[in-house]
KEFIFI-351117 format. One record per residue: residue number from 1; residue in one letter; x negated, y, z negated of N, C-alpha, C in turn. Coordinates in steps of 0.05 Angstrom, whole numbers. Layout:
BEGIN
NUM;a;X;Y;Z;X;Y;Z;X;Y;Z
...
END
This chain:
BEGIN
1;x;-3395;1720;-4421;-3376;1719;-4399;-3375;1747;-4386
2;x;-3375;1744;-4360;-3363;1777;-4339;-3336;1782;-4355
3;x;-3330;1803;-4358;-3309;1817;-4372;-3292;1822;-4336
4;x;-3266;1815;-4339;-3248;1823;-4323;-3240;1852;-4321
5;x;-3240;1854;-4286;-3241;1898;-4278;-3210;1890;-4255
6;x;-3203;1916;-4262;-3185;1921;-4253;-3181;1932;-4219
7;x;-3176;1933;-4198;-3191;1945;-4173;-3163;1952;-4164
8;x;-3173;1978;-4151;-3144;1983;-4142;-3134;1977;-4114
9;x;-3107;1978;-4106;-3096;1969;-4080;-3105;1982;-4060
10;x;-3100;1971;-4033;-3105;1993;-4012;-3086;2010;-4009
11;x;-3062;2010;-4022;-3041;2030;-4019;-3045;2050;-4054
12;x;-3052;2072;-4053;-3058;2092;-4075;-3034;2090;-4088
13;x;-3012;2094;-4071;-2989;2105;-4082;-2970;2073;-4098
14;x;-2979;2054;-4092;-2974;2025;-4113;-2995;2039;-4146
15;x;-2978;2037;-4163;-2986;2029;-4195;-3004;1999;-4197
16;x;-2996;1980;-4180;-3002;1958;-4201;-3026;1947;-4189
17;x;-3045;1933;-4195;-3065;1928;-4194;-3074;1903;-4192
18;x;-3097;1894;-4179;-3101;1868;-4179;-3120;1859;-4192
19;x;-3127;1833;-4207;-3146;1833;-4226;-3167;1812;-4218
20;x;-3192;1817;-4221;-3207;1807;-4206;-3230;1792;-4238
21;x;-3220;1765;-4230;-3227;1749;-4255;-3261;1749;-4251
22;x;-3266;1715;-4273;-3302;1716;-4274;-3313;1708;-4261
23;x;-3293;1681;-4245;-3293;1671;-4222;-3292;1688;-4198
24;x;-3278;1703;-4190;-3286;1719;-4167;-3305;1736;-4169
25;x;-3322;1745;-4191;-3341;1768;-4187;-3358;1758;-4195
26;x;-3366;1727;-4196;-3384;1714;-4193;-3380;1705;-4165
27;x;-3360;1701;-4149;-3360;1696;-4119;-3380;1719;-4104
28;x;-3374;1743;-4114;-3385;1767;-4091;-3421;1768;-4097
29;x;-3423;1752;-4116;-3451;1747;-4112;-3467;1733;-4095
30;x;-3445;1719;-4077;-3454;1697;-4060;-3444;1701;-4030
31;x;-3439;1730;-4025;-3423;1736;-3997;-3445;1739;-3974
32;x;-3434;1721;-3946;-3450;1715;-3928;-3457;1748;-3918
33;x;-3483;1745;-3909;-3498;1765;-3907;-3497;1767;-3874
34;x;-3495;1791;-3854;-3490;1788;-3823;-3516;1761;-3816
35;x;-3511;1755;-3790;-3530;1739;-3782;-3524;1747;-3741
36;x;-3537;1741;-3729;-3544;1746;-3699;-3533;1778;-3693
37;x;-3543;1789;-3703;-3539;1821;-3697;-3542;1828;-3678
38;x;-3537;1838;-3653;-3534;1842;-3628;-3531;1868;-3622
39;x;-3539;1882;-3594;-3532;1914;-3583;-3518;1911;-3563
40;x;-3507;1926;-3561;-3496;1916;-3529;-3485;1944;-3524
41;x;-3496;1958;-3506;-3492;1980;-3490;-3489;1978;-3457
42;x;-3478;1991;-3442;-3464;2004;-3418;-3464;2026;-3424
43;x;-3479;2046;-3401;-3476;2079;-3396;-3473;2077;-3421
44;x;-3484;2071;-3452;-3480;2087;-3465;-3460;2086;-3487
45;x;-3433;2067;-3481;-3416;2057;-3485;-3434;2029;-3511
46;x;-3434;2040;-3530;-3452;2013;-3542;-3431;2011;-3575
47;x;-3434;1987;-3570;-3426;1956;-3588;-3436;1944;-3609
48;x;-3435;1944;-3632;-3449;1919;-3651;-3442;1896;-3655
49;x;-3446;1885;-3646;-3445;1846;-3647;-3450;1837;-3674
50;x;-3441;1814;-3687;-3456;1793;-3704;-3428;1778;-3718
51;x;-3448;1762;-3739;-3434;1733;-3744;-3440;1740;-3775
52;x;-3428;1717;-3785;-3401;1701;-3783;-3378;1712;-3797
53;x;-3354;1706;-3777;-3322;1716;-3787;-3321;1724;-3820
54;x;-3319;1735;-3829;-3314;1740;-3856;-3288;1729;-3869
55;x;-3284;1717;-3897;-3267;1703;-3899;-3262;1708;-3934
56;x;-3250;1722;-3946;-3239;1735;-3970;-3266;1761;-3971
57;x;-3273;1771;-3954;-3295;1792;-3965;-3292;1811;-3932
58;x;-3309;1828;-3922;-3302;1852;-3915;-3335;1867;-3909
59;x;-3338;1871;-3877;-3365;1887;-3879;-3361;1914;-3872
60;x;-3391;1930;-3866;-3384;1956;-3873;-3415;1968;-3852
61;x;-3422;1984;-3836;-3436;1995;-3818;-3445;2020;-3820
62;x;-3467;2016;-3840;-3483;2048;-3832;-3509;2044;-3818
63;x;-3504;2064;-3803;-3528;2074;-3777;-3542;2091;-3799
64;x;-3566;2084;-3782;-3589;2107;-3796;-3608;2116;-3777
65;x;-3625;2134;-3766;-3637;2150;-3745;-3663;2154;-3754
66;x;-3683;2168;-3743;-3711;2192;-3745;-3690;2209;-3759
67;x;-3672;2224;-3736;-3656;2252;-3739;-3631;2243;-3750
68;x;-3624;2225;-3760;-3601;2222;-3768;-3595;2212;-3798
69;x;-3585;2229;-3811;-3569;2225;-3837;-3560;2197;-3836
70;x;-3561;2178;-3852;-3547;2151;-3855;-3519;2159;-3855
71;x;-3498;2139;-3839;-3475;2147;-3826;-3461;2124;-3839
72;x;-3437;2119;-3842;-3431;2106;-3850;-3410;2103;-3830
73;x;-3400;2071;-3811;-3374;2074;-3797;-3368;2047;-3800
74;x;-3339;2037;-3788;-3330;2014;-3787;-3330;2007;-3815
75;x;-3317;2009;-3833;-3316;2017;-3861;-3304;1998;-3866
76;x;-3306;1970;-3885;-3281;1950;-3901;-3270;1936;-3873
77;x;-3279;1923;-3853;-3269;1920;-3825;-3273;1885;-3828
78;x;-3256;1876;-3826;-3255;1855;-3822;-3263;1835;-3788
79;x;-3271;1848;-3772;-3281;1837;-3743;-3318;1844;-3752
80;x;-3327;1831;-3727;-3351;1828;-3729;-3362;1844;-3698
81;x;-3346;1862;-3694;-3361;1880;-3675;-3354;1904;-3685
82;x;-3374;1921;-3680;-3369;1956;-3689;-3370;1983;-3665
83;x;-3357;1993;-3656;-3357;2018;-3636;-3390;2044;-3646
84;x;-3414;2038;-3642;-3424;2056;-3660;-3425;2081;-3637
85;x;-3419;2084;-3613;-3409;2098;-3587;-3420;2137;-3599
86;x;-3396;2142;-3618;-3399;2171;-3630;-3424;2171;-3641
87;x;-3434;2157;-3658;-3458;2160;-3678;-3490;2160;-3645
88;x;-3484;2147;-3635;-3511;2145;-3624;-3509;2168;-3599
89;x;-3495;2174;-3589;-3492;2207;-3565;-3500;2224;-3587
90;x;-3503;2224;-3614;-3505;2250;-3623;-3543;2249;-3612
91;x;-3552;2242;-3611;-3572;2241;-3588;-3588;2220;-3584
92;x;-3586;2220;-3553;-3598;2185;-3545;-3625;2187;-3549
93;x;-3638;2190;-3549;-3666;2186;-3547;-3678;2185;-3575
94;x;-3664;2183;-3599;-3668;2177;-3628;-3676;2146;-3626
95;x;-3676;2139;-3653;-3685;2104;-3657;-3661;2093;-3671
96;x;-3656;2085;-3662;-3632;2081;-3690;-3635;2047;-3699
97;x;-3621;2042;-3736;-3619;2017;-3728;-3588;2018;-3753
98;x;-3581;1996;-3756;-3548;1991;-3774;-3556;1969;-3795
99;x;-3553;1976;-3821;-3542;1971;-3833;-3512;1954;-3839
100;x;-3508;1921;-3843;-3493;1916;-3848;-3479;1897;-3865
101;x;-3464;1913;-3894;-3466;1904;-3915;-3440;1885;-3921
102;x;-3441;1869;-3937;-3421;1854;-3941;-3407;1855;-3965
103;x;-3379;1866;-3973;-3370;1864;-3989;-3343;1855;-3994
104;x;-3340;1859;-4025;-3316;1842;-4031;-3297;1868;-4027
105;x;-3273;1878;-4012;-3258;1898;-4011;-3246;1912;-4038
106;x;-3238;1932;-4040;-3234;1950;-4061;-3244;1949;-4087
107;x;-3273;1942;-4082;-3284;1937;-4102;-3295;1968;-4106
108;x;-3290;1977;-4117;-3304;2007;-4119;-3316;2007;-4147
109;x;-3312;1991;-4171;-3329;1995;-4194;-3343;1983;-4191
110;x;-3355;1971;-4172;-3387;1954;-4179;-3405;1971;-4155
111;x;-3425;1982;-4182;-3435;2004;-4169;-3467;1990;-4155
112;x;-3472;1957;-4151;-3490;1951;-4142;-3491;1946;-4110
113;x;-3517;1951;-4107;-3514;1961;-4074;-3508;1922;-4062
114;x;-3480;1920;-4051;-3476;1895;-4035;-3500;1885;-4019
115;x;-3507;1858;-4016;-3524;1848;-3993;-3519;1854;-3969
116;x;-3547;1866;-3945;-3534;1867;-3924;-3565;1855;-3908
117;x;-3558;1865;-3881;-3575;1862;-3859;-3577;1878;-3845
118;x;-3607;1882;-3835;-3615;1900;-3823;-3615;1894;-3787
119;x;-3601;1905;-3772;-3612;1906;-3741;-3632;1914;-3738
120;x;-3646;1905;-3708;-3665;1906;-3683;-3668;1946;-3690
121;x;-3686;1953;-3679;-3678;1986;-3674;-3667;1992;-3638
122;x;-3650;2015;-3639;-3640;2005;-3618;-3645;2044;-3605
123;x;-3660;2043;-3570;-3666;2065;-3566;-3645;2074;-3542
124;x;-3613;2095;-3548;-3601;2088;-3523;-3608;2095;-3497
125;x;-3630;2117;-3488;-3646;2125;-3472;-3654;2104;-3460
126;x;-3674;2088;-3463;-3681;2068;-3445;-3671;2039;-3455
127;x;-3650;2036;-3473;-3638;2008;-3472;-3618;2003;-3466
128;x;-3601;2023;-3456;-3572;2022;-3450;-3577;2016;-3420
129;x;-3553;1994;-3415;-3561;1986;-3392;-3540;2002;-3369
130;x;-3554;1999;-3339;-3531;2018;-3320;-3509;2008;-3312
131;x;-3477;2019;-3310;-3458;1999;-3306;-3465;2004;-3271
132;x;-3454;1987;-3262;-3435;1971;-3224;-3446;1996;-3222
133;x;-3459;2009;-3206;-3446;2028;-3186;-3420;2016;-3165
134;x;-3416;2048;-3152;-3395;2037;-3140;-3394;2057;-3101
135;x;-3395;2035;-3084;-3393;2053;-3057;-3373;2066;-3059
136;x;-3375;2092;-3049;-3349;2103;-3040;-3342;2109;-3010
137;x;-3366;2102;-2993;-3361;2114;-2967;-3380;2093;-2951
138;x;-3375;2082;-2936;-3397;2072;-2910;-3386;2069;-2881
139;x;-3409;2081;-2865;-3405;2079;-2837;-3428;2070;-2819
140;x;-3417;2057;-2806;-3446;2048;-2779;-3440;2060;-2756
141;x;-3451;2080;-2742;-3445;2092;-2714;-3477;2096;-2716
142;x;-3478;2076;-2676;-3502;2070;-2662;-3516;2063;-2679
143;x;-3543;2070;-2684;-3565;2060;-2697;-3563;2070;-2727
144;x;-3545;2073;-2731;-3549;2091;-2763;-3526;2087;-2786
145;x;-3534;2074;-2809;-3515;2065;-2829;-3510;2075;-2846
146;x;-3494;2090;-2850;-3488;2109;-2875;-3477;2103;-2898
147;x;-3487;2108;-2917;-3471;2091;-2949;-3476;2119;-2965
148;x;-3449;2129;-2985;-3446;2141;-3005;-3433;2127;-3028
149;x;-3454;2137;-3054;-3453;2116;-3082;-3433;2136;-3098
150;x;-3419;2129;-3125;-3409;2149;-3142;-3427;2134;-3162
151;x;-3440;2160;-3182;-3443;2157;-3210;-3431;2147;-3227
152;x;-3438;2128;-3249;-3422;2111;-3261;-3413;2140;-3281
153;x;-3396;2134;-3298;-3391;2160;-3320;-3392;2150;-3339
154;x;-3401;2163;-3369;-3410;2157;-3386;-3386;2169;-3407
155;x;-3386;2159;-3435;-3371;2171;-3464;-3389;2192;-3469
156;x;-3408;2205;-3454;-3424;2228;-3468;-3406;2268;-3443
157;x;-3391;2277;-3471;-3376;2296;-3459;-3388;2327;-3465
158;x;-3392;2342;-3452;-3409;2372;-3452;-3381;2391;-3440
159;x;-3371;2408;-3468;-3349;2424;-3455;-3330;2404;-3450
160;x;-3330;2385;-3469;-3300;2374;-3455;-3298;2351;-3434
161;x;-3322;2355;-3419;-3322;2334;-3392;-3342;2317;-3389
162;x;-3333;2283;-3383;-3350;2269;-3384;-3368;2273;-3362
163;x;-3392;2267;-3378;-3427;2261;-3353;-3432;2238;-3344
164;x;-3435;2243;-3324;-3450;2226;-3308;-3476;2208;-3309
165;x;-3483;2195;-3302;-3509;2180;-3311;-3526;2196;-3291
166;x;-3523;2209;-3281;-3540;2228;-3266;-3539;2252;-3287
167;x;-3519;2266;-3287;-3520;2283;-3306;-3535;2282;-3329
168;x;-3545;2254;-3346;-3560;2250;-3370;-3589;2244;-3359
169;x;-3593;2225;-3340;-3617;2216;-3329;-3644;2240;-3305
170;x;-3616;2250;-3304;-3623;2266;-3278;-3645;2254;-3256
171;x;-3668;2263;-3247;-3685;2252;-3235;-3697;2225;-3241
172;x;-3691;2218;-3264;-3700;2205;-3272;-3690;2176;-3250
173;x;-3662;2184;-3241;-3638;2158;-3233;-3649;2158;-3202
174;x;-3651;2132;-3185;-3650;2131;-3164;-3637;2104;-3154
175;x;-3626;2100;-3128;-3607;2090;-3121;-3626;2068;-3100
176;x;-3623;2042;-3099;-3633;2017;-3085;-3609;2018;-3061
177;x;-3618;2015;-3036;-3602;2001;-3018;-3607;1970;-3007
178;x;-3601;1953;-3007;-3616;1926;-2997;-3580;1919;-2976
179;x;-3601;1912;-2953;-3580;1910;-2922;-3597;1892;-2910
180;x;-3574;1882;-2897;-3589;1859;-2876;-3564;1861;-2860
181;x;-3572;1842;-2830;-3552;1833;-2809;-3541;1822;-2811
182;x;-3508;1822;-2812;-3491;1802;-2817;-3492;1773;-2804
183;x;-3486;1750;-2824;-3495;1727;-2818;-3523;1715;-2814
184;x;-3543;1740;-2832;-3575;1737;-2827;-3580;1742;-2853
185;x;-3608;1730;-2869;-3628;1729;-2891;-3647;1749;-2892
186;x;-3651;1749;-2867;-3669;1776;-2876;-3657;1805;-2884
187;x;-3674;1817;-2908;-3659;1838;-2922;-3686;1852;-2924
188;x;-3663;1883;-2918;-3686;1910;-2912;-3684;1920;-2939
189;x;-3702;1949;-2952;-3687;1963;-2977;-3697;1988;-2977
190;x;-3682;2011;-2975;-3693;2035;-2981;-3671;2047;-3003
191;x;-3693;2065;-3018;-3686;2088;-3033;-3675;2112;-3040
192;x;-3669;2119;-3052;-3653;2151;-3057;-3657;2163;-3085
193;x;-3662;2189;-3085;-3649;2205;-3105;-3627;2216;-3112
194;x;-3619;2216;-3096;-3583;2238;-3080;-3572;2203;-3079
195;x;-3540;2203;-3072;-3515;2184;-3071;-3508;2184;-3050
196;x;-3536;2191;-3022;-3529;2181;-3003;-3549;2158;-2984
197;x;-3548;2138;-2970;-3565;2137;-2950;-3561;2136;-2924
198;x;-3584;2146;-2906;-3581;2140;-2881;-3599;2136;-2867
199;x;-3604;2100;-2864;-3618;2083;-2860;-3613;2071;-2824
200;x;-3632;2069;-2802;-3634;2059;-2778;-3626;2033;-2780
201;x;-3608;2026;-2759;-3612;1999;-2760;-3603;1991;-2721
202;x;-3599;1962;-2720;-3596;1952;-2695;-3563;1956;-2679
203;x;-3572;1982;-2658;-3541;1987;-2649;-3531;1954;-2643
204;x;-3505;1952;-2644;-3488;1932;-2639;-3485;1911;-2653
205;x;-3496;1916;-2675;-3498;1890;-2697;-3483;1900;-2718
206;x;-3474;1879;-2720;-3452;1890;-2758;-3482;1882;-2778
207;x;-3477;1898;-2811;-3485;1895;-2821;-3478;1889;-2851
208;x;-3493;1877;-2870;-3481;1874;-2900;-3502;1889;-2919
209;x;-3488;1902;-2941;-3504;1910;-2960;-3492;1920;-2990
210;x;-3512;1920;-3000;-3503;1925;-3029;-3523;1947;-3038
211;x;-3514;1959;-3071;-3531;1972;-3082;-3531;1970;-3110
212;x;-3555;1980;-3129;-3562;1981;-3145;-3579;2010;-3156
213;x;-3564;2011;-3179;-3575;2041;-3200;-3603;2025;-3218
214;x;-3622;2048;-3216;-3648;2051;-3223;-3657;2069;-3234
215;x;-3684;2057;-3261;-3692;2080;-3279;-3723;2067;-3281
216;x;-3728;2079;-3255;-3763;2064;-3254;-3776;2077;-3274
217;x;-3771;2100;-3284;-3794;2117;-3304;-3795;2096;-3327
218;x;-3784;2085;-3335;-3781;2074;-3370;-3792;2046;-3365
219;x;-3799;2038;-3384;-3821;2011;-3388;-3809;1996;-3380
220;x;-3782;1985;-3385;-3758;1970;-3380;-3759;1972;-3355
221;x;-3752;1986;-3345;-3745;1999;-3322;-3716;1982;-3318
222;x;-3701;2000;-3328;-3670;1983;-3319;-3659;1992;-3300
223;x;-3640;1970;-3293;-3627;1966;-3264;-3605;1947;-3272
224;x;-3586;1962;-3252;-3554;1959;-3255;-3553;1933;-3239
225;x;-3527;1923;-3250;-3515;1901;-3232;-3520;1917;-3205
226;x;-3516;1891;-3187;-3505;1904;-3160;-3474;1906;-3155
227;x;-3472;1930;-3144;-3446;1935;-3135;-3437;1913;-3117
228;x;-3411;1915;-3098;-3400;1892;-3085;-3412;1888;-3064
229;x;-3422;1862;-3048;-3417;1873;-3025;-3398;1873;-3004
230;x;-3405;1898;-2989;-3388;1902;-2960;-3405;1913;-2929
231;x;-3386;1906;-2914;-3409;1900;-2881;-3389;1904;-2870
232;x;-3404;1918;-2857;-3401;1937;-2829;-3373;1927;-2810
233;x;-3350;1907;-2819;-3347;1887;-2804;-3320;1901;-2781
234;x;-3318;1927;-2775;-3292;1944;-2769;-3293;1932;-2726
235;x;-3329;1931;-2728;-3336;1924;-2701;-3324;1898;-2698
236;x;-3344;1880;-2720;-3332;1848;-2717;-3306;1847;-2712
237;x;-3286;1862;-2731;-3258;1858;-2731;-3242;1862;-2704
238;x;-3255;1879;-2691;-3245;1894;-2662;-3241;1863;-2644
239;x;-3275;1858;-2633;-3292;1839;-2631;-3268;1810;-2631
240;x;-3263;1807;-2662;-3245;1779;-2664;-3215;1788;-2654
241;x;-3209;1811;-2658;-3171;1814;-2645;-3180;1805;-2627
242;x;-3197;1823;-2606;-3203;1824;-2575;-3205;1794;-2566
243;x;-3218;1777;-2579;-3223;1749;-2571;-3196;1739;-2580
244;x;-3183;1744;-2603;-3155;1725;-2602;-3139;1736;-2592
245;x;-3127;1763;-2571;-3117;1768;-2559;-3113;1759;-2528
246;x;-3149;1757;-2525;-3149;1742;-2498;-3158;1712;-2504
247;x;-3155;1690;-2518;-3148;1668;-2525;-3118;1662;-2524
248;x;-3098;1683;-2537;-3070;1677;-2528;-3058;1689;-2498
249;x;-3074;1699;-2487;-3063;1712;-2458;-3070;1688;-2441
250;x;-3094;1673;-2439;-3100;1651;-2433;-3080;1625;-2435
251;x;-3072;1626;-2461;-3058;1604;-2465;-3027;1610;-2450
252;x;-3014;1634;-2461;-2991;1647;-2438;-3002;1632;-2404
253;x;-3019;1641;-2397;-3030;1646;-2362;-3026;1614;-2365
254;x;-3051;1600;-2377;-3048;1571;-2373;-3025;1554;-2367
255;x;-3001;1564;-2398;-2969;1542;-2404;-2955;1552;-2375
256;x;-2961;1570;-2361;-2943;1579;-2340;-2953;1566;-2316
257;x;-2981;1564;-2318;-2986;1551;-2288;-2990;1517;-2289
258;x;-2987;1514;-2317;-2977;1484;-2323;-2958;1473;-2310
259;x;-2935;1496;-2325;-2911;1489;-2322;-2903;1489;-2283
260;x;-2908;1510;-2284;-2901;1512;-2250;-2912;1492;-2236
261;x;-2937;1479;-2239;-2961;1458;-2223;-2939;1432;-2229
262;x;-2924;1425;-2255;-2909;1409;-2270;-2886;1400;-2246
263;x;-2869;1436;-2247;-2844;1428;-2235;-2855;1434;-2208
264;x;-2875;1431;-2198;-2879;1444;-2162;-2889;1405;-2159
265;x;-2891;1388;-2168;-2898;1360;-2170;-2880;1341;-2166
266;x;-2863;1349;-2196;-2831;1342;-2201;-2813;1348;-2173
267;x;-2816;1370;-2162;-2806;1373;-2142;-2817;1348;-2109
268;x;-2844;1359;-2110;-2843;1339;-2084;-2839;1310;-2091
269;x;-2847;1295;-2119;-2844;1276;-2118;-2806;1270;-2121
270;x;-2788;1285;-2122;-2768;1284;-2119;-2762;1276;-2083
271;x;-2774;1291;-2074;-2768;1300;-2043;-2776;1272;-2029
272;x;-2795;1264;-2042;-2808;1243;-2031;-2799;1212;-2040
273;x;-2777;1213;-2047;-2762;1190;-2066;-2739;1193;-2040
274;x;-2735;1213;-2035;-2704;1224;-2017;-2706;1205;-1994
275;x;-2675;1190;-1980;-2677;1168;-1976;-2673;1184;-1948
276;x;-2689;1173;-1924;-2696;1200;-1891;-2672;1206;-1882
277;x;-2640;1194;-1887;-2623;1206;-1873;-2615;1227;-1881
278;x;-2622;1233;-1911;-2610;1251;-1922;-2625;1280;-1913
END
């Protein structure tokens, strides 16, 4: 028979102890092992995914690198996602993959290494994907459409202050414009290095457009959602007052010469009812 061990609380400062019979430490022999292990990064911002819910037992997340010491985080955690965020900025362009073991909680005398699973390797340099950019500025005067992007910002801080995805990518980052004519299919697209463009287009036409962040150098070559879109529409808007302004001046001019045509009618056919002596 397993001889019964004593394990201590999660509170140090409790004396009493919980006892972990033959039956349960024959249970931890049989604890589900992770299953659909997942990455999930933004700028950088990266996630560990996987299954299934844990249910009297408890997993546990060490990262391991080229350059990196095996790390140990998300420690005794009962959820099935892990922040590995700090561990992987200590530098992106490493390999990394996680370790994730399954155990029975405060079990600290059983000195055998728990079952776990191994993740994908995960590279945050070229797998982290780009968040939204975001416009901050557009204008259309005469033939020429101006759009300024902001850099998405990243959890990676130098001195204190967060970087930019330009700041980490540098050259590497370039910026998609795709525009067309409002209320039209056909779509133009030019490029940038810089967070600005200024692209020709057809004086007197409103226009629509969107953009997207780019990292053509890498095999992947990733590319951001597209930002929202927005169009040119300050002309249109002029354009529609101006037409429903003079749509209701019309209708004013019209009810009045109705009305007058109405009672200038009402009148003669009054007059013309009038009996001749009168």
């Amino acid at each position: 028979e397993l001889p019964q061990r004593q394990l201590c609380p999660p509170n140090p400062g409790r004396e009493s102890c919980c006892i972990v019979n033959r039956e349960q430490a024959s249970h931890s022999l049989a604890l589900t092992r992770a299953v659909n292990i997942t990455w999930s990064s933004i700028n950088f911002k990266t996630l560990l995914h996987w299954d299934p819910k844990p249910v009297g037992y408890v997993y546990t997340v060490e990262m391991d690198g080229y350059l990196l010491n095996r790390e140990k985080v998300c420690i005794h955690t009962s959820k099935t996602e892990c922040d590995v965020t700090n561990v992987i900025l200590q530098n992106l362009n490493d390999t990394y993959t996680a370790r994730i073991y399954s155990e029975i909680p405060y079990d600290e005398d059983n000195v055998e290494t728990p079952p776990y699973e191994v993740s994908s390797k995960f590279v945050p340099y070229t797998q982290t994907e780009l968040g939204t950019p975001t416009v901050t500025y557009f204008e259309q005067k005469d033939n020429i459409l101006k759009v300024e992007v902001a850099d998405p910002l990243t959890p990676y801080r130098v001195n204190g202050t967060l970087q930019t995805i330009r700041d980490i990518f540098k050259n590497d980052l370039e910026y998609m414009l795709y525009y067309w004519k409002d209320q039209s299919t056909g779509k133009k697209s030019a490029k940038t290095k810089t967070n600005q463009f200024a692209v020709d287009v057809d004086k007197g036409k409103s226009y629509c457009f969107y953009v997207q962040a780019n990292i053509p150098s890498t095999l992947s070559n990733q590319k951001s959602q597209k930002s929202s879109i927005k169009c040119t529409s300050i002309h249109r808007e002029d354009l529609d007052v101006g037409a429903a302004v003079g749509i209701l001046i019309l209708i004013i001019v019209l009810s009045v010469v109705i009305y007058k045509c109405t009672k200038a009618k009402r009148r003669l056919t009054e007059k013309e009812n009038m009996p001749p002596n009168l």
